[in-house]
TINUZA-505845 format. One record per residue (C-alpha): x, y, z; residue in three letters; residue number from 1. Coordinates in steps of 0.25 Angstrom, whole numbers. Example, Ala and Ser with C-alpha at 12.3 -4.5 7.8 and 13.67 -1.06 7.14 Angstrom:
2
c1_c2_c3_resn_resi
49_-18_31_ALA_1
55_-4_29_SER_2
% end
This chain:
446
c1_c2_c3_resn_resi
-51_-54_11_UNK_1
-58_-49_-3_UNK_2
-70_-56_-5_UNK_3
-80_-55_-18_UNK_4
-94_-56_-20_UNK_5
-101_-57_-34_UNK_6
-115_-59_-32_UNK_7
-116_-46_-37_UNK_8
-113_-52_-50_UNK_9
-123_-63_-49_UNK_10
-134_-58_-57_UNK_11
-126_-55_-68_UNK_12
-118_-67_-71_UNK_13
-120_-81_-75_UNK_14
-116_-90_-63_UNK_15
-112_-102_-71_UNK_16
-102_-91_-81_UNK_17
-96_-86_-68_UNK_18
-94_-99_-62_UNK_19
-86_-101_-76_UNK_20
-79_-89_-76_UNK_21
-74_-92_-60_UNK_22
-72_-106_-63_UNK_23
-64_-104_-77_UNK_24
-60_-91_-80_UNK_25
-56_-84_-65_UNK_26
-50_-97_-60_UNK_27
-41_-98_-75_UNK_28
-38_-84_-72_UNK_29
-34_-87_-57_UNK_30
-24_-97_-61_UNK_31
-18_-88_-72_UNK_32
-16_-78_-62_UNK_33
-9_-88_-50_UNK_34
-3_-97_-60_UNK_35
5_-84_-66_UNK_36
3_-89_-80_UNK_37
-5_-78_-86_UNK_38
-2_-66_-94_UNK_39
6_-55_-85_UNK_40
10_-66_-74_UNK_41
23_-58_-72_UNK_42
15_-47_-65_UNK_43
9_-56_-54_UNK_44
18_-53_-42_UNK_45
6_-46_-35_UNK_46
-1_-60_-33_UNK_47
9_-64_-20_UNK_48
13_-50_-16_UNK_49
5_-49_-4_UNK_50
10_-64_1_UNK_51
23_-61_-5_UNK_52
25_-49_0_UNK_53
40_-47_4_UNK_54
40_-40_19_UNK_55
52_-30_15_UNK_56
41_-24_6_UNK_57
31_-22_18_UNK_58
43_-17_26_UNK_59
50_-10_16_UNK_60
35_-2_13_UNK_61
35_3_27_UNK_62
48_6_28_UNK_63
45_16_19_UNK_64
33_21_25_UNK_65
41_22_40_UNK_66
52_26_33_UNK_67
44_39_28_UNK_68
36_40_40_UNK_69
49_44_47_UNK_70
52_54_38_UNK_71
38_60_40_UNK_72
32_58_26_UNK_73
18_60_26_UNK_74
16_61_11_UNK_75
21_48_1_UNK_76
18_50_-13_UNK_77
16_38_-20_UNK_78
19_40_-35_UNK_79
14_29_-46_UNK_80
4_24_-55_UNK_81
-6_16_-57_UNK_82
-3_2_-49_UNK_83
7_9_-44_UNK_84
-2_20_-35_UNK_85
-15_14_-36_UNK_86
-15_1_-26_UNK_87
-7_10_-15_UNK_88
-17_21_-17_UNK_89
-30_13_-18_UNK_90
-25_6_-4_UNK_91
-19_19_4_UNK_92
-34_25_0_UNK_93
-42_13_4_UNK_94
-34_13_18_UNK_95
-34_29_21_UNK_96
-43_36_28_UNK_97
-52_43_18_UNK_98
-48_56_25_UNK_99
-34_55_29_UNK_100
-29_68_23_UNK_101
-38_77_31_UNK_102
-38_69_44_UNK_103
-21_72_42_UNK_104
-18_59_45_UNK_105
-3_57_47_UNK_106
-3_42_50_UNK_107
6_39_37_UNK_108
9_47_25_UNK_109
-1_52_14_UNK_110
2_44_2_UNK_111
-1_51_-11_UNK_112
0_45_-25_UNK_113
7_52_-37_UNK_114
12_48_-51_UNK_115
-2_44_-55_UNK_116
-6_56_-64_UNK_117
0_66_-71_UNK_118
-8_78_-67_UNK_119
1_90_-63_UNK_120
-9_93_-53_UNK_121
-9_82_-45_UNK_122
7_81_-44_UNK_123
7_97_-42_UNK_124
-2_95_-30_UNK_125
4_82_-26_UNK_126
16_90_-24_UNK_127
10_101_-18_UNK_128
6_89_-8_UNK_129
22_85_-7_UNK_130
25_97_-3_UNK_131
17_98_9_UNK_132
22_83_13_UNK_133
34_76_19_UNK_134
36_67_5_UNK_135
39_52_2_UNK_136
38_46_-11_UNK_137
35_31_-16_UNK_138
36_32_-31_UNK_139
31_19_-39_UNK_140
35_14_-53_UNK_141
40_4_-59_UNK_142
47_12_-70_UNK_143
48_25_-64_UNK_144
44_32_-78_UNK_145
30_30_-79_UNK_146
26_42_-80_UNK_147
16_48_-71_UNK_148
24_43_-57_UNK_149
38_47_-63_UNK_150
34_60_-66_UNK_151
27_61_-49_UNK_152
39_55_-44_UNK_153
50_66_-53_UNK_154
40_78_-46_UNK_155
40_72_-33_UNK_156
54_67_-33_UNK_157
59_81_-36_UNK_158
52_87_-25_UNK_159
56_76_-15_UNK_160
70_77_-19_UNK_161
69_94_-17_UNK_162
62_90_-4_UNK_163
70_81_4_UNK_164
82_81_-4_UNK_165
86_68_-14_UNK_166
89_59_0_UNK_167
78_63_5_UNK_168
69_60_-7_UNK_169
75_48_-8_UNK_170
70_45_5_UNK_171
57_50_3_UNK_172
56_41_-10_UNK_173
52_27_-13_UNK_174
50_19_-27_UNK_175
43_8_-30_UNK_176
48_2_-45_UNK_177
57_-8_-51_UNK_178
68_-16_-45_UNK_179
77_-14_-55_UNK_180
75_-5_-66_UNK_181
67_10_-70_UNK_182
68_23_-68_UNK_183
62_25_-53_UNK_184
70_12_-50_UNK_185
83_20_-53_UNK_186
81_31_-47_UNK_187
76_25_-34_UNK_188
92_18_-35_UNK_189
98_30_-39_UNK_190
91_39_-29_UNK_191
89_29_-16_UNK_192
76_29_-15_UNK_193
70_17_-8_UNK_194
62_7_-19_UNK_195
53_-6_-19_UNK_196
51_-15_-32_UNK_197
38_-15_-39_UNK_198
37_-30_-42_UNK_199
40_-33_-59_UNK_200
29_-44_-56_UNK_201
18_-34_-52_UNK_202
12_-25_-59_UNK_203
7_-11_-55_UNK_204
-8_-12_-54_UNK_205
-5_-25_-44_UNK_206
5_-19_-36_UNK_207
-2_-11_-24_UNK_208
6_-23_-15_UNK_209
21_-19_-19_UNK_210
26_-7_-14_UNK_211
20_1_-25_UNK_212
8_-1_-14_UNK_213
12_-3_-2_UNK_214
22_8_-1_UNK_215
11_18_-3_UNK_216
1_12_7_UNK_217
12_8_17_UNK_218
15_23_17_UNK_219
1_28_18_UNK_220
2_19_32_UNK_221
-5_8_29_UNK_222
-3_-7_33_UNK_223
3_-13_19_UNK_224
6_-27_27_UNK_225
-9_-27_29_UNK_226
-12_-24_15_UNK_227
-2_-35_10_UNK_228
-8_-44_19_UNK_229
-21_-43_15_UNK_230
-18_-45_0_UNK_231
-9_-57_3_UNK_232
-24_-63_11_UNK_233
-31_-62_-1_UNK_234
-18_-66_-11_UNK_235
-22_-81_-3_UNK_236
-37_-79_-5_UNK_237
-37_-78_-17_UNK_238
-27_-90_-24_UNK_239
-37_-99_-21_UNK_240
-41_-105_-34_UNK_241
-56_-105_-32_UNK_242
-68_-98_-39_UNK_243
-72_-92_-27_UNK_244
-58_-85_-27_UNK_245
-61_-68_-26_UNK_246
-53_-66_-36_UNK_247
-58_-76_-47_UNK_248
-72_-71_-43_UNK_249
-71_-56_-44_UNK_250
-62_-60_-56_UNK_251
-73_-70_-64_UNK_252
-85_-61_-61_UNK_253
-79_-48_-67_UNK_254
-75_-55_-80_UNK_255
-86_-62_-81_UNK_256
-94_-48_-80_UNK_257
-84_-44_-89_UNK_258
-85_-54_-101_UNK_259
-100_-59_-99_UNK_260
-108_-47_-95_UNK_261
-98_-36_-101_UNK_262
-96_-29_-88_UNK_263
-85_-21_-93_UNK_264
-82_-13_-79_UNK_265
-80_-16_-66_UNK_266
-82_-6_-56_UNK_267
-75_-6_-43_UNK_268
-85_0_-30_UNK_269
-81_2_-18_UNK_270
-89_10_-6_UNK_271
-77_14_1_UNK_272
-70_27_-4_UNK_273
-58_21_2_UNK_274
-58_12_-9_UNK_275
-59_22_-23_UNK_276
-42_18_-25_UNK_277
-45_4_-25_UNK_278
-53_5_-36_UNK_279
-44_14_-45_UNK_280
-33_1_-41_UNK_281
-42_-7_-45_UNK_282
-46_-1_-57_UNK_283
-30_0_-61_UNK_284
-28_-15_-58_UNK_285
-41_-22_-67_UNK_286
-39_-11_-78_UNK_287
-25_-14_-81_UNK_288
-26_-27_-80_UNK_289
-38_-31_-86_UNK_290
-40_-17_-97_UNK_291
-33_-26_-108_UNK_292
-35_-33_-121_UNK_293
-48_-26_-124_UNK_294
-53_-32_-112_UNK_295
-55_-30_-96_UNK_296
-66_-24_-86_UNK_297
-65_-9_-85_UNK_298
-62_-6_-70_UNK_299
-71_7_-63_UNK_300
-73_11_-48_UNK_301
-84_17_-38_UNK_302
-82_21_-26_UNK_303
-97_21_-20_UNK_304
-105_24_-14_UNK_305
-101_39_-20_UNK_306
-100_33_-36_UNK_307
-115_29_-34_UNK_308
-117_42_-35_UNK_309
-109_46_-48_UNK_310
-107_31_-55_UNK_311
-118_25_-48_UNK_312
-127_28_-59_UNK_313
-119_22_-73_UNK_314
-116_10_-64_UNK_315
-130_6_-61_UNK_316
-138_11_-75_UNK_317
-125_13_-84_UNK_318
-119_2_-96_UNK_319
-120_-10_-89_UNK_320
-106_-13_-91_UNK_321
-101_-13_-76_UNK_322
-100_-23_-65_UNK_323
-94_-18_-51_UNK_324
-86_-23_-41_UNK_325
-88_-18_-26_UNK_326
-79_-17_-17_UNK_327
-83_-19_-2_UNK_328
-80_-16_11_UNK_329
-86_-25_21_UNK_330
-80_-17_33_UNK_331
-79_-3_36_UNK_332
-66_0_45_UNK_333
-74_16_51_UNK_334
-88_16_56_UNK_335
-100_28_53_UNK_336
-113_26_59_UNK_337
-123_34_51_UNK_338
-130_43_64_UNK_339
-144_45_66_UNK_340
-150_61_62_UNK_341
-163_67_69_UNK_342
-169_75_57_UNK_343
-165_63_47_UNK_344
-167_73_35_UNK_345
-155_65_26_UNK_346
-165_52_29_UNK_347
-153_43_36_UNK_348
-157_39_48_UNK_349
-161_27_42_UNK_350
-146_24_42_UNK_351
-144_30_56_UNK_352
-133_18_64_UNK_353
-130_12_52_UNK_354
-116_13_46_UNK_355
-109_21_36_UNK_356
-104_9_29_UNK_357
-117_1_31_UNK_358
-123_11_22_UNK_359
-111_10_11_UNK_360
-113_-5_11_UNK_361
-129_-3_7_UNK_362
-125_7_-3_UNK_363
-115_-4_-8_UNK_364
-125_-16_-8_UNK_365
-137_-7_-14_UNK_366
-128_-1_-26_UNK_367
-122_-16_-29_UNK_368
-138_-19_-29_UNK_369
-141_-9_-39_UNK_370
-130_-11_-47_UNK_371
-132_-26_-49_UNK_372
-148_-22_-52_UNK_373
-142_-12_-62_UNK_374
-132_-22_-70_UNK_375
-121_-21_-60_UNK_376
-113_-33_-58_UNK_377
-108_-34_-43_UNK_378
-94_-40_-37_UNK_379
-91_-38_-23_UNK_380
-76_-37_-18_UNK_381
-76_-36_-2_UNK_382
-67_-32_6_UNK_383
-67_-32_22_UNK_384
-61_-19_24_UNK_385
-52_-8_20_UNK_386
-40_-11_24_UNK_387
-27_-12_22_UNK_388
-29_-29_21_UNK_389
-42_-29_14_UNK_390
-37_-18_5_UNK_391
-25_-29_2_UNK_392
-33_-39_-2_UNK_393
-43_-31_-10_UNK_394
-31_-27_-19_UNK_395
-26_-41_-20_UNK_396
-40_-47_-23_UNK_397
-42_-39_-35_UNK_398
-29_-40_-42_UNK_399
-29_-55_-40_UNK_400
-44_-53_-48_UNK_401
-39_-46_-57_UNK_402
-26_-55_-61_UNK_403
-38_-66_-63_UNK_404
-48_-57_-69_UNK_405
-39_-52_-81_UNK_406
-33_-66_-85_UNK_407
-49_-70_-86_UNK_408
-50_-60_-94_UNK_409
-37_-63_-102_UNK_410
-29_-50_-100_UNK_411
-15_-49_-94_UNK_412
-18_-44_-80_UNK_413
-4_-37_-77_UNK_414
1_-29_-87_UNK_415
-6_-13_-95_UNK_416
-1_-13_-108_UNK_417
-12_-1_-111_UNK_418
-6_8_-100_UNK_419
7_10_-108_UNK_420
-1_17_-120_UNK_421
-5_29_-114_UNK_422
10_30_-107_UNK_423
17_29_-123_UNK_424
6_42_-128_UNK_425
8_49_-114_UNK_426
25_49_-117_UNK_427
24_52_-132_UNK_428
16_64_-128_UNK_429
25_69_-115_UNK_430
37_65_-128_UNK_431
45_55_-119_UNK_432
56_52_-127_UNK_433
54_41_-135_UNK_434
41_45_-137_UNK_435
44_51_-148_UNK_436
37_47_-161_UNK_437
25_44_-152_UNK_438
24_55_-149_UNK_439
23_62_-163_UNK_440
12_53_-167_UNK_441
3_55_-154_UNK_442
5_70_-156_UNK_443
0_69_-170_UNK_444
-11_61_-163_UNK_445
-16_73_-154_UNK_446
% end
């Protein structure tokens, strides 16, 4: 379902490297990664989760969704971090209607994320939000202290528990963590709520198809059997061993951009504004898995054709230390004809019949023209549609790449040991107990 094209690239490489680099290098990499003998190969539980997926998950997802529709929630607030709100918010933005919220539609509950941030303006007026709205709440975590959705899910727990009582909180709660041990996961047992398992084999960045996801998106009404089943289409395309694999391709050529030509960023474009969330997952899942060791591509996003106008400019005459990767969409699912004008002073009527999306597709294949003239390496990742089985296999597609592109480039693909240093100065300072002697030195720091 996702295919790639690399022409765009063409003028830049050496054919005969590449060939190495697919030949050698990506399909090592690719047998690293099925073989399960590489670094961090007790985090690969993603790879068969769409063709494994147990059907009590599916079930037990809209369970909740039904079970909450039946109590009339029309707000669920979905409270984690990083991989643990990213893939549900990238796929409930690239399936909504772009106006939703002012059209009032009431198909399925609003889905809002908290327990991302620290801001005390943006939980003060989430809660002014709550206060309008029949409540449920997912809370994600594998720990249950991680700071940031701990301290979302202690405001709005209290106001659920002052709301509906401490039964019917526990109702309107649902956490996603560990089987067996942490703190959410002894609450949840000592308060009833209802709880699924985040996997031990997949990590957070990888798990937008557990029901850290799908919990999220199933609520927000959409089809997650659709979404796994796309997933689990291109899980069988690509463990093909072959060079023309879309994995191993998109995988050689950005490290071969990367360790020949120095191309030390990769920006994601799309042309759909419906898409902006997939690349902040996207950014989430290459820079934690490959930002190690001294080494790895930086990862950036556009959405265009409105970043032409505002990044447009350092992409096509700044360093030329970028390549880009462009997402398409060969289908448009609505349909604008642009109409004809008597006095024609805007100069359109040349355009008069054609479509909306015609034009976006020339703005597309002008600006990918103009960047490779101007240094810019090309890679093309298309997609039919955006929908929920396309959007399934898109997600799938680029964390197989990235498990291959990270071993080619000899980093560990699954675990952050960088993310834990901000986390030690952050509780010296807020004086966690513990913290103390940390804390002492970071003070005589400031």
């Amino acid at each position: 379902m996702v295919n790639i094209n690399v022409k765009g690239c063409a003028s830049f490489v050496d054919g005969g490297k590449y060939c190495k680099y697919v030949g050698e290098k990506a399909l090592e990499a690719f047998d690293v990664l099925v073989s399960g003998n590489g670094a961090g190969n007790d985090f690969l539980g993603w790879r068969h989760l769409p063709s494994e997926m147990p059907e009590e998950i599916l079930s037990g997802c809209e369970a909740v969704r039904d079970g909450w529709k039946a109590m009339g929630v029309d707000l669920v607030v979905a409270i984690g971090i990083g991989g643990s709100y990213l893939g549900a918010k990238c796929v409930i933005e690239a399936l909504s209607h772009c106006f939703a919220k002012q059209l009032s539609r009431k198909d399925a509950a609003e889905v809002v994320f908290a327990g991302n941030n620290l801001s005390e303006e943006y939980i003060s007026e989430l809660m002014d939000l709550v206060r309008e709205r029949n409540v449920a709440c997912v809370v994600i975590s594998k720990s249950g202290t991680t700071t940031e959705p701990a301290v979302a899910f202690r405001i709005v727990k209290q106001y659920l528990e002052e709301t509906y009582g401490k039964a019917g909180a526990a109702a309107r709660i649902v956490a996603v963590t560990d089987a067996r041990k942490g703190a959410l996961k002894t609450l949840s047992t000592q308060e009833g709520y209802r709880t699924f398992v985040v996997p031990d084999d997949v990590g957070g960045r990888f798990s937008v198809l557990t029901p850290v996801g799908l919990i999220p998106i199933a609520a927000a009404g959409f089809d997650i059997r659709a979404l796994v089943a796309g997933a689990c289409t291109e899980e069988r395309a690509l463990a093909e061993r072959s060079s023309e694999n879309p994995a191993v391709v998109y995988a050689s050529m950005r490290n071969l951009l990367y360790s020949e030509l120095g191309k030390k960023v990769e920006i994601m474009v799309t042309y759909n504004p419906k898409l902006q969330y997939l690349g902040e997952w996207w950014k989430q899942l290459y820079g934690e898995s490959e930002g190690k060791d001294g080494k790895g591509i930086f990862p950036a996003s556009v959405t265009n054709t409105a970043d032409l106008h505002s990044m447009g400019q350092f992409i096509q005459e700044g360093e030329r230390i970028m390549f880009e990767t462009v997402v398409t969409v060969l289908n448009s699912s609505r349909s604008v004809v642009i109409g004809s004008d008597l006095q024609n002073l805007d100069g359109l009527n040349f355009l008069a019949g054609k479509h909306v999306e015609y034009c976006n597709t020339m703005a597309k294949i002008g600006t990918q023209l103009a960047h490779i003239d101007g240094g810019v390496p090309q890679i093309e990742v298309c997609i039919d549609r955006v929908d929920e089985a396309c959007i399934g296999a898109l997600l799938y597609f680029f964390e197989f790449a990235c498990g291959i592109s990270a071993y080619m480039l000899g980093v560990n693909p699954f675990n952050q040991p960088g993310v834990e240093a901000y986390k030690k100065n952050m509780f010296a300072l807020l004086d966690k107990p513990g913290y103390e002697a940390a804390s002492k030195a970071i003070r005589e720091r400031l």
